[in-house]
mmCIF file of the N, C-alpha and C atoms, coordinates in Angstrom:
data_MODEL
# 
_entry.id   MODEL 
# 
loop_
_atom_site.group_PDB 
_atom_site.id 
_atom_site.type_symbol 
_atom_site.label_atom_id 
_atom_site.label_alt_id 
_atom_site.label_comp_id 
_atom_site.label_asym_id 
_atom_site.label_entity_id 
_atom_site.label_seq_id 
_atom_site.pdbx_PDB_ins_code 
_atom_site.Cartn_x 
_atom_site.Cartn_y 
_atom_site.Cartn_z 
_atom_site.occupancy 
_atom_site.B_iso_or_equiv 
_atom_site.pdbx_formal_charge 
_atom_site.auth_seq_id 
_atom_site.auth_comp_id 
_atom_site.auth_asym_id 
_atom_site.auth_atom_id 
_atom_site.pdbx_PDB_model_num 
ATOM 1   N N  . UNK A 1 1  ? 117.755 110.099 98.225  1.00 0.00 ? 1  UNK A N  1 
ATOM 2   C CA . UNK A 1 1  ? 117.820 108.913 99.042  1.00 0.00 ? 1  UNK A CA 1 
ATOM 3   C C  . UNK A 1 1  ? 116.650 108.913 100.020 1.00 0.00 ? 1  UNK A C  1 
ATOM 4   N N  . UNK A 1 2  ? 116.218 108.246 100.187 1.00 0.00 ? 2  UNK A N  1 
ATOM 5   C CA . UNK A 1 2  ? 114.738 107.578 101.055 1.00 0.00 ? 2  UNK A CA 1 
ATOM 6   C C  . UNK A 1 2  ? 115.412 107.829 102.511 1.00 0.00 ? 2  UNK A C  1 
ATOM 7   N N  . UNK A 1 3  ? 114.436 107.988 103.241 1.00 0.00 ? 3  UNK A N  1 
ATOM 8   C CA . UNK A 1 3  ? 115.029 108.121 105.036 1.00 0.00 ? 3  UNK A CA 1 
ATOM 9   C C  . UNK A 1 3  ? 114.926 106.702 105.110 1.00 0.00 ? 3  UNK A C  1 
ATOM 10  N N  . UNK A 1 4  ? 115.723 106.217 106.328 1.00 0.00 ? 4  UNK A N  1 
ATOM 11  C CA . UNK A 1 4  ? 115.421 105.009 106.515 1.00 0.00 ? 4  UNK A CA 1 
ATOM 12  C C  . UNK A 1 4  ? 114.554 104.122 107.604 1.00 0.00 ? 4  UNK A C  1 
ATOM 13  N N  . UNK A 1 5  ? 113.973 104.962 107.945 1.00 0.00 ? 5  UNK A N  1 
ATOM 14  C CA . UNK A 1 5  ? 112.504 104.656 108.253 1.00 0.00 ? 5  UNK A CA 1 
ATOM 15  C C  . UNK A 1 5  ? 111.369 104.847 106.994 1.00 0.00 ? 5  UNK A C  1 
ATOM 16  N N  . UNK A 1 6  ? 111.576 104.802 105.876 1.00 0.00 ? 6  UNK A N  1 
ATOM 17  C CA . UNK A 1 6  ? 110.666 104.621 105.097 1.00 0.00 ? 6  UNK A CA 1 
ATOM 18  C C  . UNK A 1 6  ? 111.299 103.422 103.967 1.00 0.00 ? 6  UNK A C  1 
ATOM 19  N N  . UNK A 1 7  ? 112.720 102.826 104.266 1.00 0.00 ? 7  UNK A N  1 
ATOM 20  C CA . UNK A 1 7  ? 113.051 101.958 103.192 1.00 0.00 ? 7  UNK A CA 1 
ATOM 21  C C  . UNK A 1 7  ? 112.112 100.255 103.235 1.00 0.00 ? 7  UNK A C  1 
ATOM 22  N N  . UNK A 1 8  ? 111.723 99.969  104.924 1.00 0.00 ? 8  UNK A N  1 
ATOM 23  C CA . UNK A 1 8  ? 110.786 98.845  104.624 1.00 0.00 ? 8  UNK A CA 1 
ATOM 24  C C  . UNK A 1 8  ? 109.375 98.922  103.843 1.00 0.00 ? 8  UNK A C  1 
ATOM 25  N N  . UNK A 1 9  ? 108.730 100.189 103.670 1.00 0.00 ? 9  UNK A N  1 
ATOM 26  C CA . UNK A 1 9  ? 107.668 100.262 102.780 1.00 0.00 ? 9  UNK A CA 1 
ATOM 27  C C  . UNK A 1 9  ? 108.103 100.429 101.778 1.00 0.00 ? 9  UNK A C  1 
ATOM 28  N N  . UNK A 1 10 ? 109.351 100.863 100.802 1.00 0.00 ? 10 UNK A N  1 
ATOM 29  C CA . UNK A 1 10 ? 109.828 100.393 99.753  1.00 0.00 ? 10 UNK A CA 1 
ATOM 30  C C  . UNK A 1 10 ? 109.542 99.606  99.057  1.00 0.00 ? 10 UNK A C  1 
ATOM 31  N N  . UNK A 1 11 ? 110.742 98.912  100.117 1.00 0.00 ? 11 UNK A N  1 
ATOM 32  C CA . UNK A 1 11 ? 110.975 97.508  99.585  1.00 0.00 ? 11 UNK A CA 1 
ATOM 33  C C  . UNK A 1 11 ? 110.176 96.351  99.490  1.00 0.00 ? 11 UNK A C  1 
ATOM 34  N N  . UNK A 1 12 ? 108.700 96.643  100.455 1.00 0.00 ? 12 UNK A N  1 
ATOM 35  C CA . UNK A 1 12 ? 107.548 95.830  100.592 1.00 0.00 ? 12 UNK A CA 1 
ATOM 36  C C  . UNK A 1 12 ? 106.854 96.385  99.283  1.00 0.00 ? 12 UNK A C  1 
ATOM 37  N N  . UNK A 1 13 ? 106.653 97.664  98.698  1.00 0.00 ? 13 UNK A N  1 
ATOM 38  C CA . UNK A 1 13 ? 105.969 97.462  97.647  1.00 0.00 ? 13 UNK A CA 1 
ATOM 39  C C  . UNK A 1 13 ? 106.659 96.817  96.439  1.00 0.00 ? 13 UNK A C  1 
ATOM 40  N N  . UNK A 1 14 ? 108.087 96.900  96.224  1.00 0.00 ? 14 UNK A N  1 
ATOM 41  C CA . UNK A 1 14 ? 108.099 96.842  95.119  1.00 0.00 ? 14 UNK A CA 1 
ATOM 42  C C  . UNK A 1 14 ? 108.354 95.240  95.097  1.00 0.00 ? 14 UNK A C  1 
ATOM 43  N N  . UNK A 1 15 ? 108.609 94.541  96.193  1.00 0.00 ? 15 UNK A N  1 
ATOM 44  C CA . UNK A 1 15 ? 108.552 93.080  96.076  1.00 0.00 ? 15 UNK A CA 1 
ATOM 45  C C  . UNK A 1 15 ? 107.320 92.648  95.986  1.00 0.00 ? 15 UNK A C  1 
ATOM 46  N N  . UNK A 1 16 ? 106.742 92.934  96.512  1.00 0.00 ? 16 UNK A N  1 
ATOM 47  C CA . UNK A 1 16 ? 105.136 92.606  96.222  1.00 0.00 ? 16 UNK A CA 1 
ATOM 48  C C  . UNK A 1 16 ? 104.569 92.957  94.848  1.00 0.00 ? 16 UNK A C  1 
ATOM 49  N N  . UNK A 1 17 ? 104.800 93.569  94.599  1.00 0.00 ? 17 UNK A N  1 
ATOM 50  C CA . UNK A 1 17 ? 104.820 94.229  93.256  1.00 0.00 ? 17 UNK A CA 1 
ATOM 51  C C  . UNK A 1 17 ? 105.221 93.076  92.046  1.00 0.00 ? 17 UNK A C  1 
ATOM 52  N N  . UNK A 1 18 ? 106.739 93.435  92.148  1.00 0.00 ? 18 UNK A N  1 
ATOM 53  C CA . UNK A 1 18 ? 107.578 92.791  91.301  1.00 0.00 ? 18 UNK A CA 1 
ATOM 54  C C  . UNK A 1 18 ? 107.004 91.071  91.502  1.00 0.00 ? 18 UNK A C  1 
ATOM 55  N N  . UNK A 1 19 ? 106.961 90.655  92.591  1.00 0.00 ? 19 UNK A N  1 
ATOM 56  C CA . UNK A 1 19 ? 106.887 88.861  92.761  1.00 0.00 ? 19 UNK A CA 1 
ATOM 57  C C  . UNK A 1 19 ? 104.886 88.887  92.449  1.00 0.00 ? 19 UNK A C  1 
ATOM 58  N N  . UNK A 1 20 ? 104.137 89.880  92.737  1.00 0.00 ? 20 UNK A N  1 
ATOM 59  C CA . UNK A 1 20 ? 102.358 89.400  92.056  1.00 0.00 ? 20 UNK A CA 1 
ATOM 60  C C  . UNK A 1 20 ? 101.928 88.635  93.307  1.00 0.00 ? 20 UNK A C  1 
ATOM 61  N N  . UNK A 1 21 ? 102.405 88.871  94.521  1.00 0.00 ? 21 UNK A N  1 
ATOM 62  C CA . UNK A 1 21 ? 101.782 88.102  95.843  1.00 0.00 ? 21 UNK A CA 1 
ATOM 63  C C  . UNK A 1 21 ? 101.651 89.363  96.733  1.00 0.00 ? 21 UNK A C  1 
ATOM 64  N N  . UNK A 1 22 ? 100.021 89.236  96.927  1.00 0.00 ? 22 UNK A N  1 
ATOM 65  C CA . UNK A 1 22 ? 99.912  90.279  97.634  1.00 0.00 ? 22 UNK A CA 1 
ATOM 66  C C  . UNK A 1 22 ? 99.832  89.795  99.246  1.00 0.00 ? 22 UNK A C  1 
ATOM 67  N N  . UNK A 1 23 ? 99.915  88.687  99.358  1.00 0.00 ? 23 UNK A N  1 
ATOM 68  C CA . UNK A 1 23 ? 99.896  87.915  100.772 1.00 0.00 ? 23 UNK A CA 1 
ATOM 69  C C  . UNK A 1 23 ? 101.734 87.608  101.182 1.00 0.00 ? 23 UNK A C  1 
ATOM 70  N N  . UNK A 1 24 ? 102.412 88.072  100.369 1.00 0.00 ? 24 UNK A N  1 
ATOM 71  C CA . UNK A 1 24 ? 103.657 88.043  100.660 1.00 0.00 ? 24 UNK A CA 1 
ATOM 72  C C  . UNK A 1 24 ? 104.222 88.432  102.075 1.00 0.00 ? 24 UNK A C  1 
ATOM 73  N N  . UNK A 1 25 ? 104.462 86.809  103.031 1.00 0.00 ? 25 UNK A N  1 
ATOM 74  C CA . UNK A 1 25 ? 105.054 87.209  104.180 1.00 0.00 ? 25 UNK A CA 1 
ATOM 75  C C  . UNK A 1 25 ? 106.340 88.079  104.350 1.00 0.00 ? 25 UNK A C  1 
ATOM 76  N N  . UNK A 1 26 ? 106.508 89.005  105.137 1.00 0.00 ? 26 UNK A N  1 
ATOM 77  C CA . UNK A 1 26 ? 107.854 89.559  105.559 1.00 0.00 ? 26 UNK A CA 1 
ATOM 78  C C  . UNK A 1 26 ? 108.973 88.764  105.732 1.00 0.00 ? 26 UNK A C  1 
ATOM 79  N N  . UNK A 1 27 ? 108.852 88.109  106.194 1.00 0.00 ? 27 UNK A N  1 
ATOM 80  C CA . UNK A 1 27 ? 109.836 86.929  106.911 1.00 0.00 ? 27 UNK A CA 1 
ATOM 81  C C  . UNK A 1 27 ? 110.032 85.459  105.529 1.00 0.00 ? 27 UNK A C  1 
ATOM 82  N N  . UNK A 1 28 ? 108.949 85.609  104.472 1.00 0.00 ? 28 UNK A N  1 
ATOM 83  C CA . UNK A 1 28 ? 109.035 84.496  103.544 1.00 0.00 ? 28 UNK A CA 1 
ATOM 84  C C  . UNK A 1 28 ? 110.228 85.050  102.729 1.00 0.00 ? 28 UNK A C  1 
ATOM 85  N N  . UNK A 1 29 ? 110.794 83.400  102.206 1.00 0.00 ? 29 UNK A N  1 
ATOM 86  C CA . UNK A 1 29 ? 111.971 83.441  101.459 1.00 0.00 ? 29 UNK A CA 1 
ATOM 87  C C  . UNK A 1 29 ? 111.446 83.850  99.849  1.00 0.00 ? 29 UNK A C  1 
ATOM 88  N N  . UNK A 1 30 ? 112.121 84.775  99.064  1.00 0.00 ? 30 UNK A N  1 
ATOM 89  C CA . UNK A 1 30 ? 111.785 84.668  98.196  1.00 0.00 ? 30 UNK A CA 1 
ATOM 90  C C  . UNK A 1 30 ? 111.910 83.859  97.113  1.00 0.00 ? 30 UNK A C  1 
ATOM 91  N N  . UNK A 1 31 ? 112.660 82.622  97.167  1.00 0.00 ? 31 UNK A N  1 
ATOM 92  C CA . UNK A 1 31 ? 112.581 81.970  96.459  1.00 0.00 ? 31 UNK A CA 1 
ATOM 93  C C  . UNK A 1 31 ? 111.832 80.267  96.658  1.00 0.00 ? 31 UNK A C  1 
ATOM 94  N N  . UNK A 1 32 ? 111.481 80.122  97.835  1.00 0.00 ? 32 UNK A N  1 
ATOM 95  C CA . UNK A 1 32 ? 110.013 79.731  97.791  1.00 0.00 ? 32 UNK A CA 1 
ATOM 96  C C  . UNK A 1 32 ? 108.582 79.529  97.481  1.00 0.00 ? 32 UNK A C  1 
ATOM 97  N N  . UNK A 1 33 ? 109.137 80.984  97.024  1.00 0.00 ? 33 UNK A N  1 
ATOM 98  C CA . UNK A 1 33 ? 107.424 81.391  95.939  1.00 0.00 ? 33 UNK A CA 1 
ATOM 99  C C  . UNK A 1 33 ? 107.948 81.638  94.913  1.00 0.00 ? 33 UNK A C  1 
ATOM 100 N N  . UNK A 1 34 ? 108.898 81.000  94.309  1.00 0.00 ? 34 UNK A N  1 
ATOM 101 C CA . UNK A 1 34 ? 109.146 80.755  92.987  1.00 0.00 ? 34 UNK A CA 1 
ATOM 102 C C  . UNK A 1 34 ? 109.876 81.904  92.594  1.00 0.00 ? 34 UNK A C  1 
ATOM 103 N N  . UNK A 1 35 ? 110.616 82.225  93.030  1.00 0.00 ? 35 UNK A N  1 
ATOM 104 C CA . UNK A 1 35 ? 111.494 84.052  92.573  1.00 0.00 ? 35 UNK A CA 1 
ATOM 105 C C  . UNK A 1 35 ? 113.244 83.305  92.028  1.00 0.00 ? 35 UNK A C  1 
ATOM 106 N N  . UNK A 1 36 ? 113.616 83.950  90.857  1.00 0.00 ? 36 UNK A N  1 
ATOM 107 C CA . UNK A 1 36 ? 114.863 82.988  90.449  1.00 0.00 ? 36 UNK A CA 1 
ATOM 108 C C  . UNK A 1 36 ? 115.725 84.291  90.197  1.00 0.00 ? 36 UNK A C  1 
ATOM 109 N N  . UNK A 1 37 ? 116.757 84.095  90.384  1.00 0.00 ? 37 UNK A N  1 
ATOM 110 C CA . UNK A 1 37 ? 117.838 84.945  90.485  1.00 0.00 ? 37 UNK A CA 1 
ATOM 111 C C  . UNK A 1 37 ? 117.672 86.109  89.755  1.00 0.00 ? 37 UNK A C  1 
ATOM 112 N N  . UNK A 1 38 ? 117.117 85.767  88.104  1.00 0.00 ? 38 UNK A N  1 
ATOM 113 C CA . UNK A 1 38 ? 117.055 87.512  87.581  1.00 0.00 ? 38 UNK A CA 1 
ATOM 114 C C  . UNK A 1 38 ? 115.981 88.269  88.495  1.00 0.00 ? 38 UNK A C  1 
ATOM 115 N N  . UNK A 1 39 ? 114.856 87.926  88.930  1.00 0.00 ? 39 UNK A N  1 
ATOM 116 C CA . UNK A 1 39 ? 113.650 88.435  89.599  1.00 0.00 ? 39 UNK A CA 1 
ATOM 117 C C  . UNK A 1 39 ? 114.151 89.313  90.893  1.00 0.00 ? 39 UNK A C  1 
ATOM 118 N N  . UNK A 1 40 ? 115.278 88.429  91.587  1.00 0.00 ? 40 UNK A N  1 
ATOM 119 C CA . UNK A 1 40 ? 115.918 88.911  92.188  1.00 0.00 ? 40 UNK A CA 1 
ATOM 120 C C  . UNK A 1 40 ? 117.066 90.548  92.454  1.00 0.00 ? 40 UNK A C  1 
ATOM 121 N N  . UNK A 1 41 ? 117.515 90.282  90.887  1.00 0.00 ? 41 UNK A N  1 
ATOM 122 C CA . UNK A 1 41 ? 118.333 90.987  90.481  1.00 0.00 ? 41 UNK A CA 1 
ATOM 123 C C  . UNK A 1 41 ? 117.470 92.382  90.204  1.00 0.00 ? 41 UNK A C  1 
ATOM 124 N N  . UNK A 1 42 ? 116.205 92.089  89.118  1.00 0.00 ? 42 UNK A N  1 
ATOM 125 C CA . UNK A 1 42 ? 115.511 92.953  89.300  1.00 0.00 ? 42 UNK A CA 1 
ATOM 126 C C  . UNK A 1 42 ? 114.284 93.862  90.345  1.00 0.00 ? 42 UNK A C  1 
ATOM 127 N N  . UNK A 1 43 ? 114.468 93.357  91.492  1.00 0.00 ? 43 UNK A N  1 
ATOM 128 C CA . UNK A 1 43 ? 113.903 93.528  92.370  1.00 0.00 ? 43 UNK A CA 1 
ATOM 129 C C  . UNK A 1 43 ? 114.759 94.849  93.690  1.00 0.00 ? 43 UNK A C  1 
ATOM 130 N N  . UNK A 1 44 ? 115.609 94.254  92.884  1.00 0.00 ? 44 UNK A N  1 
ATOM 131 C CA . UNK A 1 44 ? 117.305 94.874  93.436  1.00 0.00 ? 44 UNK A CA 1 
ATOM 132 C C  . UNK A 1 44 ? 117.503 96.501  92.922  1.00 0.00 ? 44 UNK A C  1 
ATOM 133 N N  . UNK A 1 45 ? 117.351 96.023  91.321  1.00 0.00 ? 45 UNK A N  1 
ATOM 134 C CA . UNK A 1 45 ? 117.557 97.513  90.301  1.00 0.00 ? 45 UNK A CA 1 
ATOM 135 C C  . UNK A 1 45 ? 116.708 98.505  91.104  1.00 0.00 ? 45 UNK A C  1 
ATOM 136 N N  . UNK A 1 46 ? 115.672 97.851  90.753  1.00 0.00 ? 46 UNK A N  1 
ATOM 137 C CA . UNK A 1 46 ? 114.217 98.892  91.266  1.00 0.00 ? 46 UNK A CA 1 
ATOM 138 C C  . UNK A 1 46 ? 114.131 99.541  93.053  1.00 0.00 ? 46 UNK A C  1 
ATOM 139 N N  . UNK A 1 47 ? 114.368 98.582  93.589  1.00 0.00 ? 47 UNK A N  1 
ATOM 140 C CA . UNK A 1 47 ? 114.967 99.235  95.307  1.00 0.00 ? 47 UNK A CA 1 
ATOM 141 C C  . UNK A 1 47 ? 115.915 100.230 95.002  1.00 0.00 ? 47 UNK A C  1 
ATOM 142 N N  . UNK A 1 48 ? 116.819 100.357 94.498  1.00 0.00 ? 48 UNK A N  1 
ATOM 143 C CA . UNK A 1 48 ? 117.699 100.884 94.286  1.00 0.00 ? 48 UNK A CA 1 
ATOM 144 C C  . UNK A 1 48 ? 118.024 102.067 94.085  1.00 0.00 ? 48 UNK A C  1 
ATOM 145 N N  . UNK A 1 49 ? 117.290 102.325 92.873  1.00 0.00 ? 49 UNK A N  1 
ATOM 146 C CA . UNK A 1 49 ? 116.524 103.325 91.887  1.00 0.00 ? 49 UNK A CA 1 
ATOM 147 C C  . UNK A 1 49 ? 115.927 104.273 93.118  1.00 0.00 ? 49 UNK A C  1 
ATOM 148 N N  . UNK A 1 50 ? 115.022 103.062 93.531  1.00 0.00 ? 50 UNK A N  1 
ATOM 149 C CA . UNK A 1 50 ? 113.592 104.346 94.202  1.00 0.00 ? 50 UNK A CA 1 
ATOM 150 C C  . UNK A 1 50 ? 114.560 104.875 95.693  1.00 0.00 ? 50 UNK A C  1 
ATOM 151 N N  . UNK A 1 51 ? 115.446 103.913 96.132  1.00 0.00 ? 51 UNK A N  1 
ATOM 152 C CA . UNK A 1 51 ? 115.943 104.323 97.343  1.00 0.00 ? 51 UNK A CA 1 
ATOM 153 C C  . UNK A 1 51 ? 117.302 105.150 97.436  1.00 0.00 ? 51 UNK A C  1 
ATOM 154 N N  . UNK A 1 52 ? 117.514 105.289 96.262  1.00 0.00 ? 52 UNK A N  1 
ATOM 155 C CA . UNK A 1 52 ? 118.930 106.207 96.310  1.00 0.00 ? 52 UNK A CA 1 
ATOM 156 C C  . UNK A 1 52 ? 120.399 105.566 96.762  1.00 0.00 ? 52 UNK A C  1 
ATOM 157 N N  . UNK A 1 53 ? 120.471 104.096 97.005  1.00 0.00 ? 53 UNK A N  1 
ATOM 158 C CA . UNK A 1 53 ? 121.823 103.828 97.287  1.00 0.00 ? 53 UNK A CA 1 
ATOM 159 C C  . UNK A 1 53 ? 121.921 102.035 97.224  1.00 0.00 ? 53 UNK A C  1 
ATOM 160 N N  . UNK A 1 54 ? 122.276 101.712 96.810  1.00 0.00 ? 54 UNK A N  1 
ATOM 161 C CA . UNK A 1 54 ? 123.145 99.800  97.055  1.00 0.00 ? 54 UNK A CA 1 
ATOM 162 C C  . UNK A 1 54 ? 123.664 99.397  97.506  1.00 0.00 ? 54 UNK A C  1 
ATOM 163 N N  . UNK A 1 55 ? 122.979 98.079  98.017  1.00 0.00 ? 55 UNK A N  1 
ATOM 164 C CA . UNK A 1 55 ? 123.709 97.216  98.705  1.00 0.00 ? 55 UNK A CA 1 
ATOM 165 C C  . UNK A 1 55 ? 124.228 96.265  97.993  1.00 0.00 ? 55 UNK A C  1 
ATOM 166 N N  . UNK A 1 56 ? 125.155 95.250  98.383  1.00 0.00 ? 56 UNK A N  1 
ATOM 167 C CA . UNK A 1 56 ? 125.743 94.032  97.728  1.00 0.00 ? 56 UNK A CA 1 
ATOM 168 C C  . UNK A 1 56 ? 124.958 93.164  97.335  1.00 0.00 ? 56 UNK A C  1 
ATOM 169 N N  . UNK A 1 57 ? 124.440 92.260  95.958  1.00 0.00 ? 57 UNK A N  1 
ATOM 170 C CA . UNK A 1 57 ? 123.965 91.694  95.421  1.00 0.00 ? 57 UNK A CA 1 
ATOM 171 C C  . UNK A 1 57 ? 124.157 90.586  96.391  1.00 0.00 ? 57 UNK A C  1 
ATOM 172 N N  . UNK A 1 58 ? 125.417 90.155  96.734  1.00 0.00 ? 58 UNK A N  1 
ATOM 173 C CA . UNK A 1 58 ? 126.084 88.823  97.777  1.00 0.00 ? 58 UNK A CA 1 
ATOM 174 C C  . UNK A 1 58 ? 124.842 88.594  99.006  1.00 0.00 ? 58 UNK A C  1 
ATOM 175 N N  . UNK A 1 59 ? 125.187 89.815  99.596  1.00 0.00 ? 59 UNK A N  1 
ATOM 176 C CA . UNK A 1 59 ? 124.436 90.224  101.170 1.00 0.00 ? 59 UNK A CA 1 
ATOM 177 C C  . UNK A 1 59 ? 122.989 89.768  100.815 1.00 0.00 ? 59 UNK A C  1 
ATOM 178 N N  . UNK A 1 60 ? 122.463 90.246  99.772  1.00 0.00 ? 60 UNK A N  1 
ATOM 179 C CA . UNK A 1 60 ? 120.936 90.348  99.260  1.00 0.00 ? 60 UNK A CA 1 
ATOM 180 C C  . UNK A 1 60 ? 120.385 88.916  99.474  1.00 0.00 ? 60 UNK A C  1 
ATOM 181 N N  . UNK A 1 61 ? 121.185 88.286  98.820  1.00 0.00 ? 61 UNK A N  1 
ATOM 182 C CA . UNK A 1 61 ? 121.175 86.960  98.573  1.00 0.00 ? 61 UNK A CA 1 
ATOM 183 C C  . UNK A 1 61 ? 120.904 85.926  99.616  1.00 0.00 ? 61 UNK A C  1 
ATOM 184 N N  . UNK A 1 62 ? 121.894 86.313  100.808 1.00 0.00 ? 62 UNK A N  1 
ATOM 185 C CA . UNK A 1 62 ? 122.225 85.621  101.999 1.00 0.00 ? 62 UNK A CA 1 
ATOM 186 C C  . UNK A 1 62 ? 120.744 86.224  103.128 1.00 0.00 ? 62 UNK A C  1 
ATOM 187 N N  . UNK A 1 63 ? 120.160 86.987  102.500 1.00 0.00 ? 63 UNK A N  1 
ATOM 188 C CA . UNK A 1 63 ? 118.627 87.296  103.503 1.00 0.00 ? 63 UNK A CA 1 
ATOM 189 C C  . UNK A 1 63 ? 117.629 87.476  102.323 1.00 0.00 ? 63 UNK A C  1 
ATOM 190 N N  . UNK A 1 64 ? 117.037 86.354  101.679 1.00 0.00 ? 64 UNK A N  1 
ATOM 191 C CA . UNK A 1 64 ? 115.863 86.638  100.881 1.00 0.00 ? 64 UNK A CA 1 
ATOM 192 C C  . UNK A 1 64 ? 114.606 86.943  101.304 1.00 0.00 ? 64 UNK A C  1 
ATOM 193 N N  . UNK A 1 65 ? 114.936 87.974  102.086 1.00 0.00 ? 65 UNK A N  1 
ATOM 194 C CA . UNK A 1 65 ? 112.965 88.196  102.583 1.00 0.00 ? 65 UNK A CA 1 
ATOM 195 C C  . UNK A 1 65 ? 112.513 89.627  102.409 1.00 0.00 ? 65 UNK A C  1 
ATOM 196 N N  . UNK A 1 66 ? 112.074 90.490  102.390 1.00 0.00 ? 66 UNK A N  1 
ATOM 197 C CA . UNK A 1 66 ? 111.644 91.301  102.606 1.00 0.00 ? 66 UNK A CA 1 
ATOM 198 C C  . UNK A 1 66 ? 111.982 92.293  103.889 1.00 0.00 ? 66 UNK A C  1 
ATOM 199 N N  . UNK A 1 67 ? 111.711 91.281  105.241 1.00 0.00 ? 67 UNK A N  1 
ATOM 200 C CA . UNK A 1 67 ? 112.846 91.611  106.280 1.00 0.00 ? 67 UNK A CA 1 
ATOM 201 C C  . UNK A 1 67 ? 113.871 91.584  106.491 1.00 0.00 ? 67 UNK A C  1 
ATOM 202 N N  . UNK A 1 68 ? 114.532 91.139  105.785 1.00 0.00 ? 68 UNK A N  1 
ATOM 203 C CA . UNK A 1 68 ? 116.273 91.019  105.282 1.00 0.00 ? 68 UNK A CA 1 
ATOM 204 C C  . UNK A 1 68 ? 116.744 91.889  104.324 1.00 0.00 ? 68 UNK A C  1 
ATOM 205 N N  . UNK A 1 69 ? 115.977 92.372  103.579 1.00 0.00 ? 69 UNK A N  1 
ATOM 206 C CA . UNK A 1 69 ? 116.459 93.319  102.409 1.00 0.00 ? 69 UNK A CA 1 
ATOM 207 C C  . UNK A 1 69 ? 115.966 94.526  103.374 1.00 0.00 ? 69 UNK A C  1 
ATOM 208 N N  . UNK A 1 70 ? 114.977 95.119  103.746 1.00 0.00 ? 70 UNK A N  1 
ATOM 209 C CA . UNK A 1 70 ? 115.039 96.159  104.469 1.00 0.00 ? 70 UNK A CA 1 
ATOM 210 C C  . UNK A 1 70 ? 116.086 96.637  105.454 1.00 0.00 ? 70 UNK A C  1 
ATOM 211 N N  . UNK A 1 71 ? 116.413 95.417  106.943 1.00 0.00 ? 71 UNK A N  1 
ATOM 212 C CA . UNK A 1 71 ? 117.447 96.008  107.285 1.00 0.00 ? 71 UNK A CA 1 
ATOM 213 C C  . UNK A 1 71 ? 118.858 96.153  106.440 1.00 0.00 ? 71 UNK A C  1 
ATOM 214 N N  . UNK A 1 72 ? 119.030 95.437  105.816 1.00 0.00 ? 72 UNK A N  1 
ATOM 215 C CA . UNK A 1 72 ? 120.369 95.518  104.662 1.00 0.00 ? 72 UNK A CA 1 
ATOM 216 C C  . UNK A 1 72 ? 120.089 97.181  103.771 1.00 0.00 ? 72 UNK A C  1 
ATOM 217 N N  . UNK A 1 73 ? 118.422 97.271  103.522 1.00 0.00 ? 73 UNK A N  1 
ATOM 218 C CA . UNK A 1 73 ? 119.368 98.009  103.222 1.00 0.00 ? 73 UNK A CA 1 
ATOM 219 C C  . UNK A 1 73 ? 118.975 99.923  104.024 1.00 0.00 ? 73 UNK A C  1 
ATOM 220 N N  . UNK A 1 74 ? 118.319 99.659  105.170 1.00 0.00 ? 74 UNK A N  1 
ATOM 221 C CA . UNK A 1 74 ? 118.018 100.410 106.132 1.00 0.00 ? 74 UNK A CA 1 
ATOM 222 C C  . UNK A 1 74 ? 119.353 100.721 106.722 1.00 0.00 ? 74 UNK A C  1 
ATOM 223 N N  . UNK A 1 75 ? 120.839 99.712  106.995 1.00 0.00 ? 75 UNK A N  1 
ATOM 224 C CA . UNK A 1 75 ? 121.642 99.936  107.518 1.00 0.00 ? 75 UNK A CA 1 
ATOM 225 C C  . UNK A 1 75 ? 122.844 100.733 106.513 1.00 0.00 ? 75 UNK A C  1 
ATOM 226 N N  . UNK A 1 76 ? 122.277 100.770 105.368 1.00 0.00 ? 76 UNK A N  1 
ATOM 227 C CA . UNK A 1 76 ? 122.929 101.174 104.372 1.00 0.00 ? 76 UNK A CA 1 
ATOM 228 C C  . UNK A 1 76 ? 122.629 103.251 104.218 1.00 0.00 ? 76 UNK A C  1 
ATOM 229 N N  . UNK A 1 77 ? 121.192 103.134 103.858 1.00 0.00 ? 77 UNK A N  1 
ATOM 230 C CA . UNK A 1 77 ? 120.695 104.182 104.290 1.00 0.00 ? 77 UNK A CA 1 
ATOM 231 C C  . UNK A 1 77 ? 121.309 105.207 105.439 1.00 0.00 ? 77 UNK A C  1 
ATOM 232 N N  . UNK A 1 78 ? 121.135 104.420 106.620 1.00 0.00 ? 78 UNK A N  1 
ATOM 233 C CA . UNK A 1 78 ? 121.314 105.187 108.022 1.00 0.00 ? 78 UNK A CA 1 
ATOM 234 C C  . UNK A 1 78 ? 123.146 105.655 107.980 1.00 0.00 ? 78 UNK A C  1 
ATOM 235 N N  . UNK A 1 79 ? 123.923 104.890 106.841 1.00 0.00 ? 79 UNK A N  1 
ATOM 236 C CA . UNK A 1 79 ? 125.280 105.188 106.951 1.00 0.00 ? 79 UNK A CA 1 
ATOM 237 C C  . UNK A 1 79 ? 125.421 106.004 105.536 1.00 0.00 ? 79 UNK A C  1 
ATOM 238 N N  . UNK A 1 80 ? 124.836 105.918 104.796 1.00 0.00 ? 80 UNK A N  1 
ATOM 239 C CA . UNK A 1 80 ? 124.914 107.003 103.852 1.00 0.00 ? 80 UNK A CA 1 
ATOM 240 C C  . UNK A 1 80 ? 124.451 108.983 104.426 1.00 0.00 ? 80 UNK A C  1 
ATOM 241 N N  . UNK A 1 81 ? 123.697 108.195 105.683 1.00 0.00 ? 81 UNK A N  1 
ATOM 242 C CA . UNK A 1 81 ? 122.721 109.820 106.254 1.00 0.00 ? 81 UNK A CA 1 
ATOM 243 C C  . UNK A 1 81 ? 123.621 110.591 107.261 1.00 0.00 ? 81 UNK A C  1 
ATOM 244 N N  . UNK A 1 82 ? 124.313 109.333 107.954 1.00 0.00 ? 82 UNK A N  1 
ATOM 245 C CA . UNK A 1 82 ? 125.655 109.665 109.110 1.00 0.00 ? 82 UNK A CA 1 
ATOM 246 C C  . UNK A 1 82 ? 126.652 110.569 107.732 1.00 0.00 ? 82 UNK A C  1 
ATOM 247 N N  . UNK A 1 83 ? 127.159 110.456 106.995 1.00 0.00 ? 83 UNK A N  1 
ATOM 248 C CA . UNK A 1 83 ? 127.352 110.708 105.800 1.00 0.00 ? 83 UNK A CA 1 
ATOM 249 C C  . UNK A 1 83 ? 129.368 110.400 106.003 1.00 0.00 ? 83 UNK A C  1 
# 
């Protein structure tokens, strides 16, 4: 599992990554720049994978940014570490 002070550089590469925008705001919605639910989904797998733990697909949903998926799943992290 990733510390969670390192899950926003994560999740910034692999969205950037995964979505091909390297000007990708923090705060931009991802489905603004054209991102549709599987992109999503897979954007999800791969955080996941590299970060050692999941959050709710639901939650994900309800903060499409980059800064929204980090603390989601930074707060996830920090309660998996409390253990």
């Amino acid at each position: 599992m990733a510390e969670p002070h390192d899950v926003a550089q994560v999740v910034q590469r692999i969205c950037i990554d995964t979505l091909g925008y390297a000007d990708f705001g923090e705060d931009e919605d991802f489905f603004s720049r054209g991102a549709s639910s599987l992109t999503i989904v897979d954007m999800q797998l791969k955080i996941e994978e590299a970060l050692g733990c999941k959050a709710a697909t639901s939650e994900l949903m309800l903060h499409p940014s980059m800064a929204g998926w980090s603390r989601i799943y930074r707060a996830v992290a920090e309660e998996l570490s409390a253990g």
